[in-house]
Backbone as CSV, one residue per row, in Angstrom:
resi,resn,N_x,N_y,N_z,CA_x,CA_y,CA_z,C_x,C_y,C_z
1,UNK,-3.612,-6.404,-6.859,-4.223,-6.469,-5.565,-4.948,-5.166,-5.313
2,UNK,-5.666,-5.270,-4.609,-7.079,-3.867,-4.535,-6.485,-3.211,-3.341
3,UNK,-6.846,-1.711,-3.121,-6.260,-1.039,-2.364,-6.417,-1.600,-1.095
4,UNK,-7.464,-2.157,-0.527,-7.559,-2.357,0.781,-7.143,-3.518,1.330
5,UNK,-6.190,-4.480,0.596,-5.667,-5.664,0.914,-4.165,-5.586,1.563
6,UNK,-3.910,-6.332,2.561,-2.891,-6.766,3.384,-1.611,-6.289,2.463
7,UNK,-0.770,-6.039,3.294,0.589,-5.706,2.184,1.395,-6.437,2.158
8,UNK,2.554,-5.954,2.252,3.825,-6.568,2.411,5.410,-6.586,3.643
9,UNK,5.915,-6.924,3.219,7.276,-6.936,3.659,8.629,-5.807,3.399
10,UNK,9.423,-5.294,3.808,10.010,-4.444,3.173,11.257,-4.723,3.004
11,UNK,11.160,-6.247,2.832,13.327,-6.591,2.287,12.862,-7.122,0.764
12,UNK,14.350,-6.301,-0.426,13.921,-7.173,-1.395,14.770,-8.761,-1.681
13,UNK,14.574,-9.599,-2.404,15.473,-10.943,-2.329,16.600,-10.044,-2.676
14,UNK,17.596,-10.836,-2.779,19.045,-10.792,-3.100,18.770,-11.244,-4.546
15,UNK,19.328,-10.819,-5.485,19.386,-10.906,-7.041,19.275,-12.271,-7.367
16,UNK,19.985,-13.470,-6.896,19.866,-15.331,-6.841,18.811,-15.562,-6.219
17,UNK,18.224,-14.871,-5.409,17.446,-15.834,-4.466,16.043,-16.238,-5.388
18,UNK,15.397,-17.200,-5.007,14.051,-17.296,-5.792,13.160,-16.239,-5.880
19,UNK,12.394,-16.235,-7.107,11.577,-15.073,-7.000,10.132,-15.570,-5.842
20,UNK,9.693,-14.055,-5.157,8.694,-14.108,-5.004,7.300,-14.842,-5.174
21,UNK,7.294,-14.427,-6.274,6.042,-14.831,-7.382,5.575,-16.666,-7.062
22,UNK,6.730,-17.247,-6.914,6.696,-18.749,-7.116,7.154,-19.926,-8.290
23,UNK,7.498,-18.322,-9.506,7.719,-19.402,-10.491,9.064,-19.691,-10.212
24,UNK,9.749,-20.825,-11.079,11.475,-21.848,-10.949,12.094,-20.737,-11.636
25,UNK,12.019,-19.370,-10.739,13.378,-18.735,-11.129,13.402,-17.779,-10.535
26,UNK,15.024,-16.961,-10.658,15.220,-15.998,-9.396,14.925,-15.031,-10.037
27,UNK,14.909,-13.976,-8.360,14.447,-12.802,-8.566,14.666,-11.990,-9.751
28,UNK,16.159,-11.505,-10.174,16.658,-10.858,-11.038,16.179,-11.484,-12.441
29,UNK,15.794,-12.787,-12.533,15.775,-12.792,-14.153,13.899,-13.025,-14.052
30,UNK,13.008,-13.038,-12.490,12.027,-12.942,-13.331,11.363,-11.550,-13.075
31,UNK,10.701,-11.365,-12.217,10.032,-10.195,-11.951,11.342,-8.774,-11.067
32,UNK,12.223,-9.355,-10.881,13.225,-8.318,-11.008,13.331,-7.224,-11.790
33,UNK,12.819,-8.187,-13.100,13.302,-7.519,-14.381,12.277,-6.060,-14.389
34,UNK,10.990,-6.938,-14.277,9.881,-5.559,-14.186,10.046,-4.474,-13.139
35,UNK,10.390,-5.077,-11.933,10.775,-3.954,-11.248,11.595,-2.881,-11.430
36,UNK,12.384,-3.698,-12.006,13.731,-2.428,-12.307,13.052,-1.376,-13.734
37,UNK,12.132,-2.040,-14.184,12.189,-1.525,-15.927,12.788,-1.647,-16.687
38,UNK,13.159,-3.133,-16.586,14.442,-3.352,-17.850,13.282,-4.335,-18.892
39,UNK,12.507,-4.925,-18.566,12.040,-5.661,-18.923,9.811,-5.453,-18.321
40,UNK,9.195,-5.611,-19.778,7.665,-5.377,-19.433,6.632,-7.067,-19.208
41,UNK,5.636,-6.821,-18.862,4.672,-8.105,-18.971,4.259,-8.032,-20.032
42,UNK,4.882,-9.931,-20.239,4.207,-10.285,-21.665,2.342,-10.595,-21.912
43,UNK,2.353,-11.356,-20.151,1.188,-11.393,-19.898,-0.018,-10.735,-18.928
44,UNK,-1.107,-11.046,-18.624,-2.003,-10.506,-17.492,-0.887,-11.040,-16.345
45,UNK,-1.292,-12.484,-16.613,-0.697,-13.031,-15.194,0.977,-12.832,-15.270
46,UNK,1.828,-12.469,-15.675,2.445,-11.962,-15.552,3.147,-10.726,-14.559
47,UNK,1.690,-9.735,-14.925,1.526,-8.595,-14.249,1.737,-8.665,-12.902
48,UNK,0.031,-9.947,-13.123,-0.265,-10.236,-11.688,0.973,-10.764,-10.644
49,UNK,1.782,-11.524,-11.261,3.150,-12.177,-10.474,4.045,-11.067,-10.250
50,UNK,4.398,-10.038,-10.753,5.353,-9.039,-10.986,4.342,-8.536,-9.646
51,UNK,3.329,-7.669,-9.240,2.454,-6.951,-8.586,2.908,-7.317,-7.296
52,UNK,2.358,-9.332,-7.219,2.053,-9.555,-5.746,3.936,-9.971,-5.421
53,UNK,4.953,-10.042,-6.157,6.505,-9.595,-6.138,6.172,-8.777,-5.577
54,UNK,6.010,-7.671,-6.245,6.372,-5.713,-5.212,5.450,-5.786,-4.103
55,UNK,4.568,-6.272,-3.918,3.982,-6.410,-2.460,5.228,-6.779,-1.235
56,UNK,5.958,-8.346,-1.379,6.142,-8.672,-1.185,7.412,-8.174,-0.751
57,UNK,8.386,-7.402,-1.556,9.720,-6.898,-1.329,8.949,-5.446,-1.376
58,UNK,7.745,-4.864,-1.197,8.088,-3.765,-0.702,7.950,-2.501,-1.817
59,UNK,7.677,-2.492,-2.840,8.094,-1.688,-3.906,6.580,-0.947,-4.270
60,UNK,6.430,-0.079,-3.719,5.201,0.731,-4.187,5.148,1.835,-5.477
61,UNK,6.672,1.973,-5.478,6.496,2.664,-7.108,6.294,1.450,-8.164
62,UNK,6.725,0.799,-7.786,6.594,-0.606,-9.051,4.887,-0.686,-9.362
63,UNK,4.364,-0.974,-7.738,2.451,-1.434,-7.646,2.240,0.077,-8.310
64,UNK,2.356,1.476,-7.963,1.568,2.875,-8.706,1.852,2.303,-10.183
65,UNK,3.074,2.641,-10.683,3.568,2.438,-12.138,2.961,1.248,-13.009
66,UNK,2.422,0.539,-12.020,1.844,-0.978,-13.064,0.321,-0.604,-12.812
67,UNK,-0.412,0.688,-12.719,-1.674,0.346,-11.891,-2.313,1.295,-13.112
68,UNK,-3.828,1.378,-13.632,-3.802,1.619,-14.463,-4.208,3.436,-13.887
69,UNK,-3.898,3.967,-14.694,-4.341,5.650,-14.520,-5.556,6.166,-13.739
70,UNK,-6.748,5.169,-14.451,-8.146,5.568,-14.093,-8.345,5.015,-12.978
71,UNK,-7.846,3.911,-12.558,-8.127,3.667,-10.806,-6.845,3.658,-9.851
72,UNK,-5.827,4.291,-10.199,-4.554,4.552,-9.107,-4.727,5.380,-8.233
73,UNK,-4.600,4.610,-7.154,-4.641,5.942,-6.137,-3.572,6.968,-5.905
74,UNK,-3.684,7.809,-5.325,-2.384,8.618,-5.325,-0.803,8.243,-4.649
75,UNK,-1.406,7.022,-3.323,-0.427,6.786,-2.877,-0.817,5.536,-2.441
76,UNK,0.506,4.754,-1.814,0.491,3.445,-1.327,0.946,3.892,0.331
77,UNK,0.269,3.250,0.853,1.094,3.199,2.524,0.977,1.433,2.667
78,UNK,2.060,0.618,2.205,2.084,-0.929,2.840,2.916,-0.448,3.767
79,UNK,2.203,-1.757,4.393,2.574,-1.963,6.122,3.854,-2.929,6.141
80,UNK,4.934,-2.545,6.930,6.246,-3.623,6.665,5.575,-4.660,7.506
81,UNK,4.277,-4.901,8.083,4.640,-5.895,9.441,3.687,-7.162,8.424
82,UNK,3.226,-6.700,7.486,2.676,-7.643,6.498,3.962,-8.698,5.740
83,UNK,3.607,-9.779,5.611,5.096,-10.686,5.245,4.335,-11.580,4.469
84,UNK,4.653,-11.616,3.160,3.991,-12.206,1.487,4.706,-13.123,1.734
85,UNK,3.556,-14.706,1.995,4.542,-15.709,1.747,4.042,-16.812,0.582
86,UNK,3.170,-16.498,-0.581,2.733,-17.628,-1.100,2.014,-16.791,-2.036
87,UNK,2.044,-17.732,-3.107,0.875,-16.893,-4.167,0.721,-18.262,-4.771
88,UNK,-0.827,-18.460,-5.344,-1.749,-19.640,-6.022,-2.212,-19.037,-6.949
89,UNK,-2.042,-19.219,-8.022,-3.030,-18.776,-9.360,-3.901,-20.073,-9.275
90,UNK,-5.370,-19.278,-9.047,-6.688,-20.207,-9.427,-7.477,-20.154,-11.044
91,UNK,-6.721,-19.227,-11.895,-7.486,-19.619,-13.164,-7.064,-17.924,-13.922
92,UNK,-7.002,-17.802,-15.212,-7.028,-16.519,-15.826,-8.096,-16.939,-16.966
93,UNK,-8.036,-16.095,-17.722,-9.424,-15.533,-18.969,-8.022,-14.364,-19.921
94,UNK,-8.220,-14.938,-21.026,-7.450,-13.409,-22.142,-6.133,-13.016,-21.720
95,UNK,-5.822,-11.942,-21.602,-4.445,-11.551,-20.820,-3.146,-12.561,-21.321
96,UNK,-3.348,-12.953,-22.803,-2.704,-13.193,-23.221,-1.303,-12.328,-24.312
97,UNK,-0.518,-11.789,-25.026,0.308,-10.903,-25.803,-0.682,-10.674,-27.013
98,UNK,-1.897,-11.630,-27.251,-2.600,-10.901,-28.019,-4.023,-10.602,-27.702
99,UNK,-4.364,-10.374,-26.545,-5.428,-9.797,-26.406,-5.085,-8.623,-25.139
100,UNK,-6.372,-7.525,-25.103,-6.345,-5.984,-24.725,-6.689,-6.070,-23.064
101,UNK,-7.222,-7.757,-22.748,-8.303,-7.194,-21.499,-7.833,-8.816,-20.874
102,UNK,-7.572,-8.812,-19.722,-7.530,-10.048,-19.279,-8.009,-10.336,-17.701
103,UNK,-7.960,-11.793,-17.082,-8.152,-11.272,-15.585,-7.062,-12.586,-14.985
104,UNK,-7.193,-12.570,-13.671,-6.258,-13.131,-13.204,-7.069,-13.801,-11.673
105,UNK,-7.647,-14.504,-11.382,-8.084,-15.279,-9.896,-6.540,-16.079,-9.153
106,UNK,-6.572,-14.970,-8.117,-5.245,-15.687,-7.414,-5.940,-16.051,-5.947
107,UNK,-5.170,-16.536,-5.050,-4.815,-16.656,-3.879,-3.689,-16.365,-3.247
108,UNK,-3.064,-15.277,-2.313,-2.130,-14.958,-1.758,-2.236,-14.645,-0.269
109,UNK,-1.609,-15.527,0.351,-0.780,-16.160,2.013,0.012,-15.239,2.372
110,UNK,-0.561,-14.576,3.681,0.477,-13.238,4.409,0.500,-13.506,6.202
111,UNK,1.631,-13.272,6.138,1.694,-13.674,7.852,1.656,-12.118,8.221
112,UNK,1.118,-11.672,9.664,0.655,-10.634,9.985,0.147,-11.193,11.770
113,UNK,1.337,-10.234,12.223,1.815,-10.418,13.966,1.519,-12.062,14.355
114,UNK,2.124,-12.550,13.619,2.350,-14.410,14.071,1.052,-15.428,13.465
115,UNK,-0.020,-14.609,12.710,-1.050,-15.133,12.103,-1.094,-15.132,10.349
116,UNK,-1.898,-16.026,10.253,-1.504,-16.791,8.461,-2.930,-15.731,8.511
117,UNK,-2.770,-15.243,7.226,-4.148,-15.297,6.419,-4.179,-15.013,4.855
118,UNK,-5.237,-14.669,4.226,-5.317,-14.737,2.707,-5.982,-14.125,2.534
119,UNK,-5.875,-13.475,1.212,-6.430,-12.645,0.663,-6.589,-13.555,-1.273
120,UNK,-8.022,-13.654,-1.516,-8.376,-14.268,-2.933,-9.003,-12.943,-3.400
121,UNK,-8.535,-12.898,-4.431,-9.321,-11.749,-5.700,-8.783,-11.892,-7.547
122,UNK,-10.032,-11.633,-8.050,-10.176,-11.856,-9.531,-9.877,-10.591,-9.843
123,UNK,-8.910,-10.177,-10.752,-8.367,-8.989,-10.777,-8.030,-8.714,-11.985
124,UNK,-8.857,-7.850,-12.699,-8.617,-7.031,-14.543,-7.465,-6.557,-14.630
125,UNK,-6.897,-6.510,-15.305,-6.563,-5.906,-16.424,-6.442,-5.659,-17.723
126,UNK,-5.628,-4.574,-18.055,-6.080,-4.067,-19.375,-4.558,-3.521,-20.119
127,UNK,-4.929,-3.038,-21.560,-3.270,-2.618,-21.925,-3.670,-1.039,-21.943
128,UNK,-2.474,-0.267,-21.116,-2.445,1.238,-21.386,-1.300,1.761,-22.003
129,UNK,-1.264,2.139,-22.993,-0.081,2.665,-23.842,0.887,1.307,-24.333
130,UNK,0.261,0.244,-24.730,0.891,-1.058,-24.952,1.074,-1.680,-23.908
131,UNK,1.329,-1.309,-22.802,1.714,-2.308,-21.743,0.304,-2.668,-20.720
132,UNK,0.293,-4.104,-20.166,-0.393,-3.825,-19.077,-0.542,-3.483,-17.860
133,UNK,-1.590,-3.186,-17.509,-1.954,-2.283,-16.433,-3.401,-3.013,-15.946
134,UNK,-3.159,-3.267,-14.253,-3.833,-3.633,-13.289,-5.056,-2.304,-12.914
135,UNK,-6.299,-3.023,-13.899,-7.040,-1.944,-13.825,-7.460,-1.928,-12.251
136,UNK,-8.292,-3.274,-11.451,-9.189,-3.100,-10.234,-9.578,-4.920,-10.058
137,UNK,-10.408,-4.811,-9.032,-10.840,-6.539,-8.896,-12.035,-6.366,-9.110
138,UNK,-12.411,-7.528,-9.587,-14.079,-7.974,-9.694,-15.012,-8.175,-8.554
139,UNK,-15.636,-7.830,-8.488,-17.039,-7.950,-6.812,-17.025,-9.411,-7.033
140,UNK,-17.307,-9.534,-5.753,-16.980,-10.911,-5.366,-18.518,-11.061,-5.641
């Protein structure tokens, strides 16, 4: 997600509860895993699910640490009053375990003071030191 997009929430699930992300499994065994650093992305979209996770529960060392060097900003300020409730993958490109460069077109649903809204962006990445890393989004 690009610096100037809506944030998040600041509770994380409970270790059972479903993950974030949307996929059929809980927090701890999917994007838990990345958060903690027990476990890396196999894929782009991967990333991308792990990312708009730490939005969601809150985790801004997770979003710096997954972001790539050349476009990280120095800091994160998410807003707790932002509340991640949905994520849509609309399509990826590459960003597969064997390729260097991939992208990711999502859609993600945030409630913000009693109002729905969304935020869509096509969003690179790339591998830095083997792993990937959320370089920036594509101009619309």
């Amino acid at each position: 997600m690009s610096k100037r997009s809506p944030r998040t929430q600041s509770s994380r699930p409970r270790a059972a509860e479903p993950c974030p992300c949307g996929r059929e499994a809980v927090y701890q065994d999917c994007c838990g895993r990345l958060h903690a650093g027990t476990a890396s992305a196999a894929t782009a979209e991967d990333l991308m699910r792990s990312r708009y996770s730490a939005f969601a529960v809150g985790d801004d060392t997770y979003l710096l640490r997954s972001w790539h060097p050349d476009t990280r900003p120095d800091r994160l300020d998410l807003d707790p009053r932002t509340r991640w409730v949905g994520l849509e993958i609309l399509g990826t490109t590459g960003g597969t375990p064997f390729h260097t460069e991939g992208t990711v077109e999502f859609r993600a649903v945030y409630r913000e003071g009693g109002r729905e809204g969304e935020l869509r962006e096509h969003s690179r990445f790339t591998r830095h030191e083997g792993a990937w890393a959320y370089l920036d989004a594509l101009p619309e």
